[in-house]
N, CA, C and O of each residue as an XYZ file, in Angstrom:
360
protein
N       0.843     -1.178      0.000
C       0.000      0.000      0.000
C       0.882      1.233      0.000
O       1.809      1.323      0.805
N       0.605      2.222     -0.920
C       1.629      3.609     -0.470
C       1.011      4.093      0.471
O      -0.094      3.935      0.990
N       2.310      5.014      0.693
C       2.208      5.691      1.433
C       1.100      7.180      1.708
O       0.952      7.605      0.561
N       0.627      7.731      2.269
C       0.113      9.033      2.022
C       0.826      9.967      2.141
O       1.868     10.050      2.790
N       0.099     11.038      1.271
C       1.164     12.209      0.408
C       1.241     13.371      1.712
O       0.240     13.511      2.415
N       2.511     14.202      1.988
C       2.459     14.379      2.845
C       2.153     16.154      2.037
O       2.260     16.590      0.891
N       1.736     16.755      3.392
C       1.091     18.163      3.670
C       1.960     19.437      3.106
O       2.845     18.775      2.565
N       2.214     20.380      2.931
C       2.788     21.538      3.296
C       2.638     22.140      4.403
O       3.318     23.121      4.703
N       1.537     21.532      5.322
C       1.375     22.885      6.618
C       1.123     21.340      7.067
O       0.574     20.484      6.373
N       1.852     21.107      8.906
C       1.235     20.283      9.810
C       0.808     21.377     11.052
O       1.218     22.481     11.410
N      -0.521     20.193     11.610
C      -1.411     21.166     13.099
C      -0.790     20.294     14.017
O      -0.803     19.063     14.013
N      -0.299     20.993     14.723
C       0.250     20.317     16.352
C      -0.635     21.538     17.429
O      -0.591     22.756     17.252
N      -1.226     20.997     18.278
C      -1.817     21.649     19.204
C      -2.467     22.390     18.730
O      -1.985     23.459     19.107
N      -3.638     22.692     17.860
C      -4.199     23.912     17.226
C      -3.481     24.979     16.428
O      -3.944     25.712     15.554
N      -2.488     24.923     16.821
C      -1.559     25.659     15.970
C      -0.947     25.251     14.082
O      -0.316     24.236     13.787
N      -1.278     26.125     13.297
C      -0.620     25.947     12.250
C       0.529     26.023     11.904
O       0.633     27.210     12.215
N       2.104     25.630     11.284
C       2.986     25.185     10.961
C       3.112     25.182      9.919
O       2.804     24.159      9.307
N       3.774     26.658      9.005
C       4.188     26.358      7.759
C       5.652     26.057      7.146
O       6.615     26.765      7.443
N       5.729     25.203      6.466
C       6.775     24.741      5.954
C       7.374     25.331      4.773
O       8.585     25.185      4.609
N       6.662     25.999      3.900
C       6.700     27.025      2.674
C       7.670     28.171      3.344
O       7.248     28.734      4.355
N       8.956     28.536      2.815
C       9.518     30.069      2.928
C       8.446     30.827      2.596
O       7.466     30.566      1.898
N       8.898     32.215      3.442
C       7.680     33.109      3.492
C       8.509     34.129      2.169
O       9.722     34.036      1.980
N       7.890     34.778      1.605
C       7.648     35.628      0.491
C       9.061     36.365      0.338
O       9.725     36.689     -0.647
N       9.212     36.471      1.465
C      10.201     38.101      1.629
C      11.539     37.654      1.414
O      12.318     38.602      1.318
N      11.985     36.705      1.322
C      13.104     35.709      1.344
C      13.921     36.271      0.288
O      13.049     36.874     -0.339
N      14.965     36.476     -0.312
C      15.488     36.803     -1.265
C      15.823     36.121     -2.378
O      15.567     36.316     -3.566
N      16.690     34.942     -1.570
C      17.152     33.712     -2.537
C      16.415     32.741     -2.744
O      16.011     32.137     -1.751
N      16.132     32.425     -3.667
C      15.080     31.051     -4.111
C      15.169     29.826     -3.519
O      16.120     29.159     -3.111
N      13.873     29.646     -3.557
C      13.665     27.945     -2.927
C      13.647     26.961     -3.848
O      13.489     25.786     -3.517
N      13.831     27.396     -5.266
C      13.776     26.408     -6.025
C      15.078     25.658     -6.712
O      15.138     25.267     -7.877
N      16.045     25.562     -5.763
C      17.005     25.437     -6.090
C      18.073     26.140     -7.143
O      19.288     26.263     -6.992
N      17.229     26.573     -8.283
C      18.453     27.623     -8.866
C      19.415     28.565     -8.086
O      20.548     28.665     -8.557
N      19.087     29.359     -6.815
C      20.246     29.822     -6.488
C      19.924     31.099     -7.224
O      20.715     31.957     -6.834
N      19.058     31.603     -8.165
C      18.801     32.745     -8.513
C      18.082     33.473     -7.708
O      17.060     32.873     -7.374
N      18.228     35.006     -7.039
C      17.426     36.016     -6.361
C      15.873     36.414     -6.803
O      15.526     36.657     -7.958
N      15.241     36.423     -5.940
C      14.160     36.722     -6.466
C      13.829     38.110     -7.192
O      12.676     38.240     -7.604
N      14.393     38.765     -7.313
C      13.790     39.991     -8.170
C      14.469     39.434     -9.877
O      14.071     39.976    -10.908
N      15.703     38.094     -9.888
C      16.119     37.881    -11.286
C      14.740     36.876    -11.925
O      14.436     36.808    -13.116
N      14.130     36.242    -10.927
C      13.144     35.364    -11.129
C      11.823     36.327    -11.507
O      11.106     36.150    -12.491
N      11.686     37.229    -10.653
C      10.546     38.593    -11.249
C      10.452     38.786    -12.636
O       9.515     38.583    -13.408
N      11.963     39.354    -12.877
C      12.102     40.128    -14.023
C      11.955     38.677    -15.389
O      11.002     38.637    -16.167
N      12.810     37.899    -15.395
C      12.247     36.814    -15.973
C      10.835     36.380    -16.520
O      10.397     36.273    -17.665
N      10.267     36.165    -15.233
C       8.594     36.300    -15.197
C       7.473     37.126    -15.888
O       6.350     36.874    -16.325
N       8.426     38.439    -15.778
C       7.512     39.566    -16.318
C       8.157     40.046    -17.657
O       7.808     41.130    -18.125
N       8.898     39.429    -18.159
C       9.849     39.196    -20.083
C       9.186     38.109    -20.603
O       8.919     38.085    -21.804
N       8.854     37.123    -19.803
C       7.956     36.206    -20.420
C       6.408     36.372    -20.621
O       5.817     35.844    -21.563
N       5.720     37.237    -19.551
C       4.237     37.775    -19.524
C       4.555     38.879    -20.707
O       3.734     38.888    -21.624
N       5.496     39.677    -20.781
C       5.534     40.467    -22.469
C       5.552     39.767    -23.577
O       4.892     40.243    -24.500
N       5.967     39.030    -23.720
C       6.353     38.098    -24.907
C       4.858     37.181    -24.887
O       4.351     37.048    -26.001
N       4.229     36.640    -23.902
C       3.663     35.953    -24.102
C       1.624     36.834    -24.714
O       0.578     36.358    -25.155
N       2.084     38.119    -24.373
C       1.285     39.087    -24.439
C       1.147     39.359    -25.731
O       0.001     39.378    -26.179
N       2.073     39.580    -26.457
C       2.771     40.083    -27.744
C       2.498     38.823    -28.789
O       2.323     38.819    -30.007
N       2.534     37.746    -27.799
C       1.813     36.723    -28.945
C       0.647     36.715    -29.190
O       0.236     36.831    -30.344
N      -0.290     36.551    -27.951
C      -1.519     36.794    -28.094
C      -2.326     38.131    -28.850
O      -3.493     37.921    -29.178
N      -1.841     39.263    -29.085
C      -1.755     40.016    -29.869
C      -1.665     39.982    -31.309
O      -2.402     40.428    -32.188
N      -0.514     39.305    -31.334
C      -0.440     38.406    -33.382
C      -0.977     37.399    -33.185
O      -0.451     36.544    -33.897
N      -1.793     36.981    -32.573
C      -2.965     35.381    -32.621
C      -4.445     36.393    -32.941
O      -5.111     36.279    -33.971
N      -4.684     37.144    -32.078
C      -5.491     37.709    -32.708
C      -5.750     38.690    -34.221
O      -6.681     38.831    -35.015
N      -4.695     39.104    -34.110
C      -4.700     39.441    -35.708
C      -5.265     38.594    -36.572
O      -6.264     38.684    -37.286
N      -4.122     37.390    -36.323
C      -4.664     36.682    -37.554
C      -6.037     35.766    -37.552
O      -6.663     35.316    -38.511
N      -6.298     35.643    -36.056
C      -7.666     35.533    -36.632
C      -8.844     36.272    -37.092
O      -9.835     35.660    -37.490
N      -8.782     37.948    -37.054
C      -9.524     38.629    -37.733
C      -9.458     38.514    -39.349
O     -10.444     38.400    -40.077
N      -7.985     38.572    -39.807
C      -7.746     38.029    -40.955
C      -8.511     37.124    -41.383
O      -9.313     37.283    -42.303
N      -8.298     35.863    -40.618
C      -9.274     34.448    -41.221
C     -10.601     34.695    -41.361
O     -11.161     34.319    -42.391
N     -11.176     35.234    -40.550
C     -12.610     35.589    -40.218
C     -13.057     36.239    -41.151
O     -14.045     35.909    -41.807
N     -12.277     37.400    -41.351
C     -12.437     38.276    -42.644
C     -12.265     37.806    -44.312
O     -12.574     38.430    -45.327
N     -11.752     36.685    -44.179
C     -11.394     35.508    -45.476
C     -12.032     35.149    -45.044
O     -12.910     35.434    -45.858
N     -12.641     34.536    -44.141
C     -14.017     33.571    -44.373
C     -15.231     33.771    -44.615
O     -16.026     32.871    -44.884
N     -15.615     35.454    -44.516
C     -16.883     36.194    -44.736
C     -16.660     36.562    -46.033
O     -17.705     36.496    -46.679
N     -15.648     36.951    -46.722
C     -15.983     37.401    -48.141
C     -15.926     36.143    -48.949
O     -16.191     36.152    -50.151
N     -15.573     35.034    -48.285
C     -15.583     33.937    -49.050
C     -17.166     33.210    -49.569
O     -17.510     32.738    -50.652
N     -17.960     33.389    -48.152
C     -18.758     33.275    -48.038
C     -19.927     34.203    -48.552
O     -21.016     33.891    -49.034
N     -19.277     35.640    -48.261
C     -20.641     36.456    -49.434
C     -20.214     36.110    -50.866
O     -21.211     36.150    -51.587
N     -19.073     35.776    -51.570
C     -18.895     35.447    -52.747
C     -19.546     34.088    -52.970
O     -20.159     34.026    -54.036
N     -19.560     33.266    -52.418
C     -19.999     32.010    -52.607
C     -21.771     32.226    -52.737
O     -22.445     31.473    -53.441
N     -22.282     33.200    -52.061
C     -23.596     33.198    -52.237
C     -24.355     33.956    -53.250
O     -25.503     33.909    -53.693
N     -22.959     34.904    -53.527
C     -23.218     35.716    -54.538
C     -23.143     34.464    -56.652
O     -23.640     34.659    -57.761
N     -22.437     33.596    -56.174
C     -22.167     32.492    -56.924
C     -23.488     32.032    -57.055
O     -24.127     31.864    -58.094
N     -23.778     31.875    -56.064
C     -24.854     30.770    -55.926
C     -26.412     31.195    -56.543
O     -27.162     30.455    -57.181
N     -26.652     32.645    -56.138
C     -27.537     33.541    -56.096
C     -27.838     33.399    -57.688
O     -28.893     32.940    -58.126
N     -26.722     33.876    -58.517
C     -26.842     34.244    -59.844
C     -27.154     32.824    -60.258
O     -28.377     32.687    -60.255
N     -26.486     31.630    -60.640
C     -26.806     30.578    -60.807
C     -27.974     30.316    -60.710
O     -28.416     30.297    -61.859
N     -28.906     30.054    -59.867
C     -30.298     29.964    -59.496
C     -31.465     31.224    -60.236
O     -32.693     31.218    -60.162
N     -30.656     32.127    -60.863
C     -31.535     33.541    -61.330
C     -31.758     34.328    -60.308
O     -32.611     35.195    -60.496
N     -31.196     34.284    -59.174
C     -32.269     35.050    -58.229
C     -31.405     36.910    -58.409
O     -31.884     37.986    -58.050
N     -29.979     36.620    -59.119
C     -29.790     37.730    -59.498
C     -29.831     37.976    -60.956
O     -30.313     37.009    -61.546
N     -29.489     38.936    -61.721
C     -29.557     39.152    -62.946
C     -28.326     38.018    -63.837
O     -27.312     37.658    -63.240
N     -28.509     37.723    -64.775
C     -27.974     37.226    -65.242
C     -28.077     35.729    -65.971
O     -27.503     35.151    -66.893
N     -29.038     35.468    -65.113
C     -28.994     33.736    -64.853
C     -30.907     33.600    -65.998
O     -32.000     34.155    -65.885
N     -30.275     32.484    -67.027
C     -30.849     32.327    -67.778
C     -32.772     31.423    -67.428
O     -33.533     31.207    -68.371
């Protein structure tokens, strides 16, 4: 049988017990050994970039959208004449 997964916080006597470094800490807990304001700045070069994509994702789907509506009034405009319902159609 395994074992059970153990906690981040244990209660001894009503009292809570955290095991998590608290915020203010400088040097990382994640083993890199990098400071936390290099881990910030990191963080917030990647929220630009990842911003900046979403930005050219939307573009191009107005693009598509916009190819897919004139595709579509052309296609009906195709269709329209074919049937006579516009001029042309015998």
């Amino acid at each position: 049988m395994a074992s059970p997964k153990k906690s981040s916080a244990s209660q001894t006597s009503g009292q809570v017990t955290r095991l998590v470094p608290s915020a203010a800490t400088t040097t990382g807990g994640g083993g890199g050994g990098d400071s936390l304001d290099t881990r910030v700045a990191k963080l917030q070069s990647d929220v630009e970039h990842v911003q900046s994509d979403v930005t050219e994702i939307k573009g191009d789907i107005r693009k598509l959208l916009g190819a897919g509506i004139l595709a579509a009034v052309g296609l009906m405009a195709l269709m329209a004449t074919g049937f006579g319902w516009l001029g042309g159609g015998g």
